[in-house]
DSSP file (Angstrom, degrees, kcal/mol; ACC not computed):
  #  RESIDUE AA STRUCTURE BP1 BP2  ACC     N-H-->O    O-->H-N    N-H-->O    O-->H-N    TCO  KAPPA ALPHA  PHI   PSI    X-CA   Y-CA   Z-CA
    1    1 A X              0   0    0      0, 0.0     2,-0.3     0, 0.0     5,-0.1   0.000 360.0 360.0 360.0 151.1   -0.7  -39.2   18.6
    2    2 A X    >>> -     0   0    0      1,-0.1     4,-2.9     2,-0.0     5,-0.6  -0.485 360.0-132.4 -75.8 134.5    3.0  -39.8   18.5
    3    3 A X  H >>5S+     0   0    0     -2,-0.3     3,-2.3     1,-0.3     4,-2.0   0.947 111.0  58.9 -51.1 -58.4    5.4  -36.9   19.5
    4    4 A X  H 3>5S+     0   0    0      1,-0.3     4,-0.5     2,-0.2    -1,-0.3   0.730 108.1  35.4 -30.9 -51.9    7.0  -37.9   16.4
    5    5 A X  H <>5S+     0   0    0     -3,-0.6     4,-1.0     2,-0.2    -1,-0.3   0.542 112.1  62.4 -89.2   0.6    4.3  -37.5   14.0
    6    6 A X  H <X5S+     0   0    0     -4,-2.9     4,-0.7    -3,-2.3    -2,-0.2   0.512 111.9  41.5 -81.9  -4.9    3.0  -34.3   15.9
    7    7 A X  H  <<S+     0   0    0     -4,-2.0    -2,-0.2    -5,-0.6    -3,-0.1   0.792 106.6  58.1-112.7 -10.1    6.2  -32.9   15.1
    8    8 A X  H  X S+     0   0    0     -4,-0.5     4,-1.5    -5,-0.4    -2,-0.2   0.695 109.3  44.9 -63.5 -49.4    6.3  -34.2   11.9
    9    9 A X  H  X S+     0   0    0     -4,-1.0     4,-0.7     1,-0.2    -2,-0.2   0.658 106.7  65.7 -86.5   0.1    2.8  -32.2   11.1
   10   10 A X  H  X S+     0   0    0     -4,-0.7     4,-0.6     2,-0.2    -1,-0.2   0.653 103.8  39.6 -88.5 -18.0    4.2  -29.3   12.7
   11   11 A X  H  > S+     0   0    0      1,-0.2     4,-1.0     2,-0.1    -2,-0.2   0.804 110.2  56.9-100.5 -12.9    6.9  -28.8   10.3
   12   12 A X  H  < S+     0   0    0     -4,-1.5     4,-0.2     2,-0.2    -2,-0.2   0.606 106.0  48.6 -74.9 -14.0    5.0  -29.6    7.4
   13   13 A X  H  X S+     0   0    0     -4,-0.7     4,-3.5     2,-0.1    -1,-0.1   0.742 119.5  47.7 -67.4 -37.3    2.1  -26.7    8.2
   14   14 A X  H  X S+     0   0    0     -4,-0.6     4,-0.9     1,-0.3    -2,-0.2   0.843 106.3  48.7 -70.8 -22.4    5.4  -24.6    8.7
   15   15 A X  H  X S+     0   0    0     -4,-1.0     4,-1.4     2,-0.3    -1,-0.3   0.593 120.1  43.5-114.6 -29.1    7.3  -25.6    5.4
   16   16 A X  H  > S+     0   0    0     -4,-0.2     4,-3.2    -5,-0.2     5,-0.2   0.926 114.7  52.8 -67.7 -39.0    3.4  -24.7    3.4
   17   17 A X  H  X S+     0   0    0     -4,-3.5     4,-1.5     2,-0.2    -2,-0.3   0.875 110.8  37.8 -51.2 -58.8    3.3  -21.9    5.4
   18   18 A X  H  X S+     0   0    0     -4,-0.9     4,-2.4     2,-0.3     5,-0.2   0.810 121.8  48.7 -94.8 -52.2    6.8  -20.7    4.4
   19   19 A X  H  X S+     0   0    0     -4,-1.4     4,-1.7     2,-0.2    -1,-0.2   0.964 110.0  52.0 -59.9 -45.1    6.1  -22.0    0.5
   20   20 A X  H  X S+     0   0    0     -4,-3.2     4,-1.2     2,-0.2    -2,-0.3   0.781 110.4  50.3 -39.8 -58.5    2.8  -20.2    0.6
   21   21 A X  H  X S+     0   0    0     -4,-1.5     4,-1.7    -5,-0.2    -1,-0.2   0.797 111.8  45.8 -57.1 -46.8    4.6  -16.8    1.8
   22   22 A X  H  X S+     0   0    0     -4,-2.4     4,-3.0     2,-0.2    30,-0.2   0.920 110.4  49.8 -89.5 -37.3    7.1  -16.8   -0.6
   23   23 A X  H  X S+     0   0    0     -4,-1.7     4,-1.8    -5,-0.2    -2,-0.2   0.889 118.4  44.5 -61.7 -44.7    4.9  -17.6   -3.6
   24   24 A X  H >X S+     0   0    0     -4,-1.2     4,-2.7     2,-0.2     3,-0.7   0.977 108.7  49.2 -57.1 -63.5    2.9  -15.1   -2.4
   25   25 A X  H 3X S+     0   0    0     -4,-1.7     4,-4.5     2,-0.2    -2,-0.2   0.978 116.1  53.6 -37.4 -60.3    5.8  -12.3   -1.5
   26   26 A X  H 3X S+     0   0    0     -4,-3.0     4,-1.4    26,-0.2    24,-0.2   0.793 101.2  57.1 -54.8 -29.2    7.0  -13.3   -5.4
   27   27 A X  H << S+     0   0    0     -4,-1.8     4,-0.4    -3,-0.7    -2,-0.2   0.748 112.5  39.7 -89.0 -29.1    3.6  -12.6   -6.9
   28   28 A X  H >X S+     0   0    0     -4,-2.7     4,-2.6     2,-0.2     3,-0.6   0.811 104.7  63.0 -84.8 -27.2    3.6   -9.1   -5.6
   29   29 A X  H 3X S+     0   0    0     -4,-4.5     4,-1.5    -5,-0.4     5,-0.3   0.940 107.5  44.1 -35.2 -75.0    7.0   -8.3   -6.3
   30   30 A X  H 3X S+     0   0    0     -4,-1.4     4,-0.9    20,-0.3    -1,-0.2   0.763 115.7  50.1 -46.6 -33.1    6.3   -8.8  -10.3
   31   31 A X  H X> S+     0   0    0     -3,-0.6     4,-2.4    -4,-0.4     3,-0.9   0.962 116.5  42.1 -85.5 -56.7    3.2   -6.8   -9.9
   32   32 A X  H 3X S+     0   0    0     -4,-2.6     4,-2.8     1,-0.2    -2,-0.2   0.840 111.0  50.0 -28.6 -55.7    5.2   -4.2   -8.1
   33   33 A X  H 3X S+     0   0    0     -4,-1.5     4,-1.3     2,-0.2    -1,-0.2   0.488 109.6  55.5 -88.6  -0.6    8.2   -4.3  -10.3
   34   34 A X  H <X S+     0   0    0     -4,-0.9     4,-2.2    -3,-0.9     5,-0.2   0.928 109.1  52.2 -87.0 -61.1    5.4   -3.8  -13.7
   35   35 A X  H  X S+     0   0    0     -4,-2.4     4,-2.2     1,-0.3     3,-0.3   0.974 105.9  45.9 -72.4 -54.4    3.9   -0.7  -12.1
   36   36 A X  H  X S+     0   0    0     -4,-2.8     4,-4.4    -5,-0.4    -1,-0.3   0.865 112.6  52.3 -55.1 -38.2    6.7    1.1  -11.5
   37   37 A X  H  <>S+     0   0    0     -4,-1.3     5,-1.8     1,-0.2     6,-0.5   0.923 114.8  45.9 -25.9 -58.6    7.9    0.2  -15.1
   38   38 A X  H ><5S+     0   0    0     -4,-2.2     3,-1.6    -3,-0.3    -1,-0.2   0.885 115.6  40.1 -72.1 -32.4    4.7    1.5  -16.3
   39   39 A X  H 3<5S+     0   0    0     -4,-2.2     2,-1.4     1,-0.2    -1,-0.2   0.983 112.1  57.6 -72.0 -51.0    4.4    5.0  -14.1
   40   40 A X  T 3<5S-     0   0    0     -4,-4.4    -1,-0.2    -5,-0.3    -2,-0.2   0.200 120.2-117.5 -90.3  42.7    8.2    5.7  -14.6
   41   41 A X  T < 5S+     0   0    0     -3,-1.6    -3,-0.2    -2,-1.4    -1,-0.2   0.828  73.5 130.2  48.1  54.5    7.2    5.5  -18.4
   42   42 A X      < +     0   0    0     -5,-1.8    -4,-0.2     2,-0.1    -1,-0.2   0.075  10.2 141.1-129.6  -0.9    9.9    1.9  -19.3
   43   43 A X        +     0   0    0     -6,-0.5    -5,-0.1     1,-0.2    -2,-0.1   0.654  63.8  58.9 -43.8  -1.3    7.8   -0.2  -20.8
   44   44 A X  S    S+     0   0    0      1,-0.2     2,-0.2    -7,-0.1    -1,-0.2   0.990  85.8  90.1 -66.4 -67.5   10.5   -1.2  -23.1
   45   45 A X        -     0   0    0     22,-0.1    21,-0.2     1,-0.1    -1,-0.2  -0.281  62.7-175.2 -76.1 108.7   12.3   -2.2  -20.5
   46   46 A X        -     0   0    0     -2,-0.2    19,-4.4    18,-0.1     2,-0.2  -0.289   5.9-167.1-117.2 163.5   11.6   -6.1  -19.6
   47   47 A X  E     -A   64   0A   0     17,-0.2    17,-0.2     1,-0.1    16,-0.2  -0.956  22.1-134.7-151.3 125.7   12.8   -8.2  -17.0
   48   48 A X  E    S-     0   0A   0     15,-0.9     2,-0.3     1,-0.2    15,-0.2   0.908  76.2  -8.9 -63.5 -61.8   12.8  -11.8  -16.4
   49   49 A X  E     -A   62   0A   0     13,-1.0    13,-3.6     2,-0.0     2,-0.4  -0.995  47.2-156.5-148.7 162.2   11.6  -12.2  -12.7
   50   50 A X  E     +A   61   0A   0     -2,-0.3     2,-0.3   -24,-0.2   -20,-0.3  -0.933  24.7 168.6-123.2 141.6   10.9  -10.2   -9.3
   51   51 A X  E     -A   60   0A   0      9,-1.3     9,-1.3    -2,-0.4     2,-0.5  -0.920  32.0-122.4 -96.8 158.2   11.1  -11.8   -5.9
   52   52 A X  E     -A   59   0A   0     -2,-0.3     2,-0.7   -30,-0.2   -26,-0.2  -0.945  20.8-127.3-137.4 135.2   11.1  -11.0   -2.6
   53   53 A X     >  -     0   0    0      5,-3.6     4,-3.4    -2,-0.5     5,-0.1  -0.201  28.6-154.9 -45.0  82.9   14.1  -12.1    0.1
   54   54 A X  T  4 S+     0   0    0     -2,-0.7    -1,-0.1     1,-0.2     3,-0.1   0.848  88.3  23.1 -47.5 -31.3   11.6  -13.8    2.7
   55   55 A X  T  4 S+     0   0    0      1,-0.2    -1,-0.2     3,-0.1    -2,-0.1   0.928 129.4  45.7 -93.6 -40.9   13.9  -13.2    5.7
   56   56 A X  T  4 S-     0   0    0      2,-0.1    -1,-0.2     1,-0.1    -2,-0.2   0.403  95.8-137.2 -88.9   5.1   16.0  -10.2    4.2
   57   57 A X     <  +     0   0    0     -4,-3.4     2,-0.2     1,-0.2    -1,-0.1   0.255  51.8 148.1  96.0 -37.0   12.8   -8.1    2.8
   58   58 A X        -     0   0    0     -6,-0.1    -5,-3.6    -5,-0.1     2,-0.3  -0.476  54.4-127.6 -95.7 138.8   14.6   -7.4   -0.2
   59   59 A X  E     -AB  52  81A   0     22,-1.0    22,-3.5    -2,-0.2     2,-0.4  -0.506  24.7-161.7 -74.8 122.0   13.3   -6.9   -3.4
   60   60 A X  E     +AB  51  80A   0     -9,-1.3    -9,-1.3    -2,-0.3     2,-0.5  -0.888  10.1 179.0-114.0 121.1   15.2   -9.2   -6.1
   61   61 A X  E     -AB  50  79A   0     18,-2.2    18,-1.4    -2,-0.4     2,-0.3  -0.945   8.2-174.7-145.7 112.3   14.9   -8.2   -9.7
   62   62 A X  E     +AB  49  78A   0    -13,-3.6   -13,-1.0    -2,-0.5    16,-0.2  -0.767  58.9  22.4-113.2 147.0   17.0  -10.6  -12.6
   63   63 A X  E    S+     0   0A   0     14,-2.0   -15,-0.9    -2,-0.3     2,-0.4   0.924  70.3 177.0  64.6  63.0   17.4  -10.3  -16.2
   64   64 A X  E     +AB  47  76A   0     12,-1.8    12,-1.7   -17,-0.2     2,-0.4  -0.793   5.0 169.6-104.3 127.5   16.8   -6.5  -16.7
   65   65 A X  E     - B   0  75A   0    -19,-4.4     2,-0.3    -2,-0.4    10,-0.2  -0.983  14.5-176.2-145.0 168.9   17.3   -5.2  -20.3
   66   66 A X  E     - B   0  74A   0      8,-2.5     8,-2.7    -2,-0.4    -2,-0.0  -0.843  26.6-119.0-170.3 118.8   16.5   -2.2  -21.8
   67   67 A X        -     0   0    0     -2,-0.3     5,-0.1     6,-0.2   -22,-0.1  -0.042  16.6-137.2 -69.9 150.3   17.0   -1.2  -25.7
   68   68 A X    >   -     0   0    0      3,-0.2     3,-3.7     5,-0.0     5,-0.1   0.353  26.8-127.5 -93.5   5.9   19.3    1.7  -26.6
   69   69 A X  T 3  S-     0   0    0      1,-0.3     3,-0.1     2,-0.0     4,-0.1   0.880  82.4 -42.2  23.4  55.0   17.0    3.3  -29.1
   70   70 A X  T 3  S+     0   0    0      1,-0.2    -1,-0.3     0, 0.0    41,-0.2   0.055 137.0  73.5  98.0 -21.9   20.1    3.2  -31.6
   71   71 A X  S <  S-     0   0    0     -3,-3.7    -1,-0.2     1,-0.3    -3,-0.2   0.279 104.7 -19.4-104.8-130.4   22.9    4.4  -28.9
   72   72 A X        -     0   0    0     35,-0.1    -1,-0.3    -5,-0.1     2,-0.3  -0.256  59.9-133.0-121.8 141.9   24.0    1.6  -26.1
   73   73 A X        -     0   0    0     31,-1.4     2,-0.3    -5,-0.1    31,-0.2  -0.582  20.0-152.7 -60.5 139.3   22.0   -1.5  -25.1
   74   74 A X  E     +B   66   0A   0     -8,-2.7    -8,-2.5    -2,-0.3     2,-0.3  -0.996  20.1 167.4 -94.5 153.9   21.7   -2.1  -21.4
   75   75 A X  E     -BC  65 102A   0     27,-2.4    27,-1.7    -2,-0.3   -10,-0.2  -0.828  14.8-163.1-125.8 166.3   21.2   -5.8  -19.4
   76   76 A X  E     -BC  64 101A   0    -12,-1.7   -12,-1.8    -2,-0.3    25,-0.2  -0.761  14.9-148.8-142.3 115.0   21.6   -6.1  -16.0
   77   77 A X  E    S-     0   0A   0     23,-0.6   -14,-2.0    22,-0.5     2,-0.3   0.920  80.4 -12.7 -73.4 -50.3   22.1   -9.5  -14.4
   78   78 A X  E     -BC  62  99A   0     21,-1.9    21,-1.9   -16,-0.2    -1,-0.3  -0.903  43.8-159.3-167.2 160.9   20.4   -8.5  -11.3
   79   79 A X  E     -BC  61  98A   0    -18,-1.4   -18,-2.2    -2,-0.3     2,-0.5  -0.878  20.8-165.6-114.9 115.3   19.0   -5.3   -9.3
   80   80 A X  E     -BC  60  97A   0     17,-1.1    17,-3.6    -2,-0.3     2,-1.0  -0.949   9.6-158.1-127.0 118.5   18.6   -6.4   -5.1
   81   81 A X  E     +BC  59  96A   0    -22,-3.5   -22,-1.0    -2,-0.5    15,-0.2  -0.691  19.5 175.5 -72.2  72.2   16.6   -3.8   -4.0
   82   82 A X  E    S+     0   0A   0     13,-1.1     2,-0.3    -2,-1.0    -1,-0.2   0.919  72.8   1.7 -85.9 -23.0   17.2   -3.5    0.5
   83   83 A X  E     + C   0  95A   0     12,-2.6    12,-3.1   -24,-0.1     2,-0.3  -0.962  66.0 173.8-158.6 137.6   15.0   -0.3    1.2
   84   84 A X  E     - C   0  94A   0     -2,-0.3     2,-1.7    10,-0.2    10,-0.2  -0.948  33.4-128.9-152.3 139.4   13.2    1.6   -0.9
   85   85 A X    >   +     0   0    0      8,-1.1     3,-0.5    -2,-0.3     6,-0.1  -0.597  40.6 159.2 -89.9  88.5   10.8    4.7   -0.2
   86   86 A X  T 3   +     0   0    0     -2,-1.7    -1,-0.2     1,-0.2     5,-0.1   0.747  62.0  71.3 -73.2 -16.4    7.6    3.5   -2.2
   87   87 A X  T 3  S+     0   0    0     -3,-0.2     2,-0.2     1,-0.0    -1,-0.2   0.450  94.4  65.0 -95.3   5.5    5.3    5.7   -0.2
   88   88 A X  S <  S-     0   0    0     -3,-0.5     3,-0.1     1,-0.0     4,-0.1  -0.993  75.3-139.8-113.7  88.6    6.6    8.5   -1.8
   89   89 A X  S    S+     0   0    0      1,-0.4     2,-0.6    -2,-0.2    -1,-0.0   0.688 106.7  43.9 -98.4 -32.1    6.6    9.7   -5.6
   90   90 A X  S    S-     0   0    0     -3,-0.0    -1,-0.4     0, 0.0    -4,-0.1  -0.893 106.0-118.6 -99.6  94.7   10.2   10.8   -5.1
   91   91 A X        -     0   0    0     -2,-0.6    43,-0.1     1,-0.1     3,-0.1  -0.078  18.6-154.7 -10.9  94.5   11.9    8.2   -3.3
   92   92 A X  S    S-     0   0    0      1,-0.2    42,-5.7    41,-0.1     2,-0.5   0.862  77.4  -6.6 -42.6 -59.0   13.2    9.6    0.3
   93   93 A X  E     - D   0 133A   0     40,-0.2    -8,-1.1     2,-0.0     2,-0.5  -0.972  65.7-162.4-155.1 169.1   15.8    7.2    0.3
   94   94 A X  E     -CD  84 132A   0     38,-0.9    38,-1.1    -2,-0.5     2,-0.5  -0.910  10.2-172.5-132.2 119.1   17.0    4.4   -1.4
   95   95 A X  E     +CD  83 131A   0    -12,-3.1   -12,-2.6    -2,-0.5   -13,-1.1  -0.915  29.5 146.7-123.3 137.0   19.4    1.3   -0.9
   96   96 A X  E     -CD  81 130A   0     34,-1.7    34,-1.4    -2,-0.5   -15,-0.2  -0.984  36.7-146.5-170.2 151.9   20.2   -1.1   -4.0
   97   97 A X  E     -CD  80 129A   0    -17,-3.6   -17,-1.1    -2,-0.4     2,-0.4  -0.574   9.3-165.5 -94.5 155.2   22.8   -3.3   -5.6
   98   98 A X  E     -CD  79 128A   0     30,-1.0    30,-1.0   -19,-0.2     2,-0.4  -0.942  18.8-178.4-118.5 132.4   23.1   -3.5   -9.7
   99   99 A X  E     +C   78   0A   0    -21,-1.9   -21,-1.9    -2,-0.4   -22,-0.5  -0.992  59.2  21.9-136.9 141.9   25.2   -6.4  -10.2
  100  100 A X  E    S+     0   0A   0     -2,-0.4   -23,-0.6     1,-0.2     2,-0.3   0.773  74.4 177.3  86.3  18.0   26.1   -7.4  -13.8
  101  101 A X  E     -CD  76 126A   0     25,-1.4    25,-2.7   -25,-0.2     2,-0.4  -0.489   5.1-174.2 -80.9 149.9   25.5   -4.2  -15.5
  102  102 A X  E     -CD  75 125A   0    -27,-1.7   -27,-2.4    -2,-0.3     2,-0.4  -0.967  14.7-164.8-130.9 120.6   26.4   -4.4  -19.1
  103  103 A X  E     - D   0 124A   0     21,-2.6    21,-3.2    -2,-0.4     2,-0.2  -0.944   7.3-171.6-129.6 135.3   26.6   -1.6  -22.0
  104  104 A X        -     0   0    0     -2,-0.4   -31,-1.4   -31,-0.2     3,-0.2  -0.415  10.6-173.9-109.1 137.4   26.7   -2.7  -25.0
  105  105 A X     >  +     0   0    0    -33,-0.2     4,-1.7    -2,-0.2    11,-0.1   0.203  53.8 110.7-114.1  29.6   27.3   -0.1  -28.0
  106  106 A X  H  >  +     0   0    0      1,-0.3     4,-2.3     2,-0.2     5,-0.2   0.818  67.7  64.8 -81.7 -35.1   26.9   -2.2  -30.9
  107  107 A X  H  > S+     0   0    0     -3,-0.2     4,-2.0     1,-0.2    -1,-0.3   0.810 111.0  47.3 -70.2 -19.9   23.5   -0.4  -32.0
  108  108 A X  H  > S+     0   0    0      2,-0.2     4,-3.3     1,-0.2    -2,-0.2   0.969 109.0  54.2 -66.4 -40.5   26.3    2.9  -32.5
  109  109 A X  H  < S+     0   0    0     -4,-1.7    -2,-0.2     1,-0.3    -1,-0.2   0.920 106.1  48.7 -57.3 -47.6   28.5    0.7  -34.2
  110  110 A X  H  < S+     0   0    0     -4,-2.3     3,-0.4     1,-0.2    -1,-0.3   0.961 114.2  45.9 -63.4 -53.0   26.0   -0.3  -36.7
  111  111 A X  H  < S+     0   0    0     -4,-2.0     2,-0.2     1,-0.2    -2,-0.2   0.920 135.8   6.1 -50.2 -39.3   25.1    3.0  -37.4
  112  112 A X     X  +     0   0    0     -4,-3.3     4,-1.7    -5,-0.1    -1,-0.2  -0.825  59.8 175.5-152.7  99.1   28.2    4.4  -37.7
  113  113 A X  H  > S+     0   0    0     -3,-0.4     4,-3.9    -2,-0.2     5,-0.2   0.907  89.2  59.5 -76.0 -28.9   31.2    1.9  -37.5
  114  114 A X  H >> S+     0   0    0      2,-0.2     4,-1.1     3,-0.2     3,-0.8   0.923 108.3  50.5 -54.1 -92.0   33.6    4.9  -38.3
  115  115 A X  H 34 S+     0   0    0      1,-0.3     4,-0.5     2,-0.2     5,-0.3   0.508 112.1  43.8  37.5-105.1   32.1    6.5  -34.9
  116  116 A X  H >X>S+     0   0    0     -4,-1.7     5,-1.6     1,-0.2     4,-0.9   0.627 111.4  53.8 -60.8 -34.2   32.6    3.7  -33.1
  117  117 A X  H X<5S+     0   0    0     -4,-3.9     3,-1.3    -3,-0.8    -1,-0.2   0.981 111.8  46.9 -11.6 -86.5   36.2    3.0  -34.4
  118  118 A X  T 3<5S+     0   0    0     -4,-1.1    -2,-0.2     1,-0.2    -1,-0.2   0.549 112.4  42.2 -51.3 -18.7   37.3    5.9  -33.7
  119  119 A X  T <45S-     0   0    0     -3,-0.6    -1,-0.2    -4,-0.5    -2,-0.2   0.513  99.9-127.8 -85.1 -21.6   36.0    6.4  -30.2
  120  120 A X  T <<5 -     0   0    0     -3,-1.3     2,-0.5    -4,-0.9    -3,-0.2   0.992  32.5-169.9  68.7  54.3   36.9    2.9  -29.4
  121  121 A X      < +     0   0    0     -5,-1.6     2,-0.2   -16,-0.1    -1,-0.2  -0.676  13.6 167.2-100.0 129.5   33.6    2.1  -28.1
  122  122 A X        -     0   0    0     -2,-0.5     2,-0.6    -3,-0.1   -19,-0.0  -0.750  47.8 -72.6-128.4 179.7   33.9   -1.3  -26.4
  123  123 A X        -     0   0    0     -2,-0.2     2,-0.4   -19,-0.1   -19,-0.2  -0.651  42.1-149.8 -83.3 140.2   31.5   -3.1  -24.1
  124  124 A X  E     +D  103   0A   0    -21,-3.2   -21,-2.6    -2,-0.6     2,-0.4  -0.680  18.9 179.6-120.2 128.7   31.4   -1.4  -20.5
  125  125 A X  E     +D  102   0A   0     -2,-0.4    26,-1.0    26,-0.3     2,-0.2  -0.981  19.7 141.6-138.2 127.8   30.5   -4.3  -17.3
  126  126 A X  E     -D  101   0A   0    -25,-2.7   -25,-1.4    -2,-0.4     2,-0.3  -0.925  41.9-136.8-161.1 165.0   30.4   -2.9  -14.0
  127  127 A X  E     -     0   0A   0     22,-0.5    22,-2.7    -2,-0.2     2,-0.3  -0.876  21.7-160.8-136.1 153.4   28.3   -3.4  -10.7
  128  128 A X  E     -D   98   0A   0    -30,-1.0   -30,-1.0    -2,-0.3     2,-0.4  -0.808   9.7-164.9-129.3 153.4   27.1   -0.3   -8.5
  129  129 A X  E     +D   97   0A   0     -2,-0.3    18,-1.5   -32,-0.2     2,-0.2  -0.956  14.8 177.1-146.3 153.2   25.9    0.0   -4.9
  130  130 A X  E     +DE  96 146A   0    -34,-1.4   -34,-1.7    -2,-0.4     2,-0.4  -0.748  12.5 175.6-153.9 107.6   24.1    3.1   -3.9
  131  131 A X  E     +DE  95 145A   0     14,-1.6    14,-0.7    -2,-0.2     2,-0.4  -0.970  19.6 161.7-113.1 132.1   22.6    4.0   -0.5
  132  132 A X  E     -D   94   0A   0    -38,-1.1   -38,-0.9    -2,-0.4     2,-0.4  -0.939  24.4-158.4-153.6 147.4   21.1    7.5   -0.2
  133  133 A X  E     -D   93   0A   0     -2,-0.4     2,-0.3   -40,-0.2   -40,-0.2  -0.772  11.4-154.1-153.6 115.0   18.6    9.7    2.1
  134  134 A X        -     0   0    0    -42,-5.7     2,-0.8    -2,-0.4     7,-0.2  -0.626   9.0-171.8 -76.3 134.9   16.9   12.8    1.1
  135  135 A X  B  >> +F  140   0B   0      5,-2.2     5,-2.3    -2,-0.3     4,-0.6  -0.889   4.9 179.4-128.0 103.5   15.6   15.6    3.6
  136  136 A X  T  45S+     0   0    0     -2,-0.8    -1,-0.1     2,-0.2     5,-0.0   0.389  77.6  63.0 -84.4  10.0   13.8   17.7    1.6
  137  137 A X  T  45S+     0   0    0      3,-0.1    -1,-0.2    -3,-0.0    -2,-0.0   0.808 119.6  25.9 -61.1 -72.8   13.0   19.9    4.6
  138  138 A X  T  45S-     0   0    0      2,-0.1    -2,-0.2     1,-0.0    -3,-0.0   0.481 108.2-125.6 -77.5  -2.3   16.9   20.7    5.0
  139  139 A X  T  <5 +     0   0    0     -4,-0.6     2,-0.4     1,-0.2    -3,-0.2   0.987  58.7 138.0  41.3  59.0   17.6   20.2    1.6
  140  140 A X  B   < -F  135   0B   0     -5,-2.3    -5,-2.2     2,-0.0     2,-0.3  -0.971  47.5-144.5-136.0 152.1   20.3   17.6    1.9
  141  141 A X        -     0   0    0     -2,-0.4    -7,-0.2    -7,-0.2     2,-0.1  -0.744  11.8-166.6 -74.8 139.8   21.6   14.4    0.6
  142  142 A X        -     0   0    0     -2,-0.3     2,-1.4     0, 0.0    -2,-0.0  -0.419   7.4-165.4-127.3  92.5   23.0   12.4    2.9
  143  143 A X        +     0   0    0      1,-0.2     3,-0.2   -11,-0.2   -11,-0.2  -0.435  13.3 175.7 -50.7  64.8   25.1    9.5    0.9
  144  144 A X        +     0   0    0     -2,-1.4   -12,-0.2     1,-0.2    -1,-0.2   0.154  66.8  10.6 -71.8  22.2   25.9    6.7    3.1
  145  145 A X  E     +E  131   0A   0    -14,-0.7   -14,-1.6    -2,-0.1     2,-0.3   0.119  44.9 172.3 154.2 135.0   27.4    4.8    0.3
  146  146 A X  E     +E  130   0A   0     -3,-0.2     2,-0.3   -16,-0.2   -16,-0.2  -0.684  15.1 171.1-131.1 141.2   28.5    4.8   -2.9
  147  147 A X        +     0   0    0    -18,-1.5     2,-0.6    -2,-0.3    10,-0.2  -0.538   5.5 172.4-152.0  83.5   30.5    1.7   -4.6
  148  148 A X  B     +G  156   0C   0      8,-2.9     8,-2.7    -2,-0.3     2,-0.5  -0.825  11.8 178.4-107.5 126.9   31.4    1.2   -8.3
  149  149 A X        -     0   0    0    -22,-2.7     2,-1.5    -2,-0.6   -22,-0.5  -0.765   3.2-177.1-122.1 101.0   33.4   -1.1  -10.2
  150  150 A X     >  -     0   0    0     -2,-0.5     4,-1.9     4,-0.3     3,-0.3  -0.777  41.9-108.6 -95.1  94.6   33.8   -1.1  -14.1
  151  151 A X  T  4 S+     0   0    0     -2,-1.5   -26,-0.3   -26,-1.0    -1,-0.1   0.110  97.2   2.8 -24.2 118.0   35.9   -4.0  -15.2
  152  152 A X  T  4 S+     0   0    0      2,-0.1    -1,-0.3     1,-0.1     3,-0.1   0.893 126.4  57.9  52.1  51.1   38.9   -2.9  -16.3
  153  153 A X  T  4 S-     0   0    0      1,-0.4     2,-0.3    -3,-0.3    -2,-0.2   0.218 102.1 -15.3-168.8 -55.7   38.8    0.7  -15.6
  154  154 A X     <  -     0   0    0     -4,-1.9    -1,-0.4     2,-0.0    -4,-0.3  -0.957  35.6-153.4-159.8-179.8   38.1    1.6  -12.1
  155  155 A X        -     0   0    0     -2,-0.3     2,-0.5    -6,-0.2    -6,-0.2  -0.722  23.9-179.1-157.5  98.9   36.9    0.6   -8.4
  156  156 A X  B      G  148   0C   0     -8,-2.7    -8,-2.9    -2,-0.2    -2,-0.0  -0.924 360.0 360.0-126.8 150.0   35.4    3.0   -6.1
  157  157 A X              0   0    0     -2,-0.5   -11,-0.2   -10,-0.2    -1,-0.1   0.580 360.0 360.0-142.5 360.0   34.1    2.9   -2.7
C-alpha cells in the first residue's frame, strides 16, 4: 500500500473514531441532563440539547426554559457545565457558566398589570459564573469565583 493511502485510512478510522465519541459523549449528556431534571423534581423545565466538550469535558446544555407558575418566566440561552460533583447527592463543588439568562415577568403583568406598573417590572438579562467547593468536614465554602452581569444594572466579579 501507498504511504499516501495508509495515511489516508489512518485519518479516516480517527475522524469515525472522534465522530463516534462525540455522538456518543452527546447521547449521555441528554440522558444525564433528564435525570437530574427528574430527581431534582424540574420536569417542567425543558431544554433543547445536552452535549459534551470532547476535549474540554464540559457539559453543554442550550435552550433551557422553565415556566414561572404565574410569577417570572425563565430561558437560558446556555448552561456550560466545567466540573461538577455528580458522585455526590449534594454537590461538593461546582463550576458553571449561565450565559443568556432571561426573566421575563410578563405572567405578573398579566395577572396584575397595576402590580407590575407600579413596580416597574421590566425584563432582567444577565450571565453568571460560579465556582465553589464545599468541605463539609470543616464546614466551609470556599468560593473561588463569583461573576455576574445584569444588563443595565450591574457587573460583578
Amino acid at each position: 500500500m501507498k504511504p499516501i493511502i495508509k495515511i489516508g485510512a489512518i485519518v479516516g478510522v480517527l475522524a469515525a473514531c472522534i465522530v463516534g465519541g462525540q455522538m456518543y459523549l452527546d447521547h449521555k449528556a441528554q440522558a444525564k441532563v433528564t435525570e437530574f431534571l427528574e430527581k431534582s423534581d424540574l420536569q417542567k423545565v425543558s431544554f433543547q440539547s445536552a452535549s459534551i466538550d470532547l476535549f474540554t469535558q464540559s457539559l453543554i446544555v442550550t435552550e433551557i426554559s422553565a415556566p414561572g407558575n404565574g410569577m417570572v418566566n425563565a430561558s437560558i440561552e446556555k448552561i456550560v457545565v466545567h466540573k461538577w460533583d455528580d458522585k455526590n447527592e449534594k454537590p461538593s463543588y461546582v463550576d458553571l457558566e449561565v450565559k443568556g439568562l432571561v426573566l421575563d415577568p410578563d405572567p405578573i403583568a398579566k395577572q396584575s398589570p397595576e402590580l407590575a406598573k407600579m413596580l416597574d417590572l421590566k425584563k432582567v438579562r444577565g450571565n453568571l459564573r460560579i465556582d465553589y467547593r464545599v468541605d463539609e468536614e470543616a464546614k466551609t465554602l470556599s468560593l473561588n469565583r463569583l461573576a455576574a452581569d445584569v444588563e443595565d444594572f450591574f457587573a460583578l466579579e
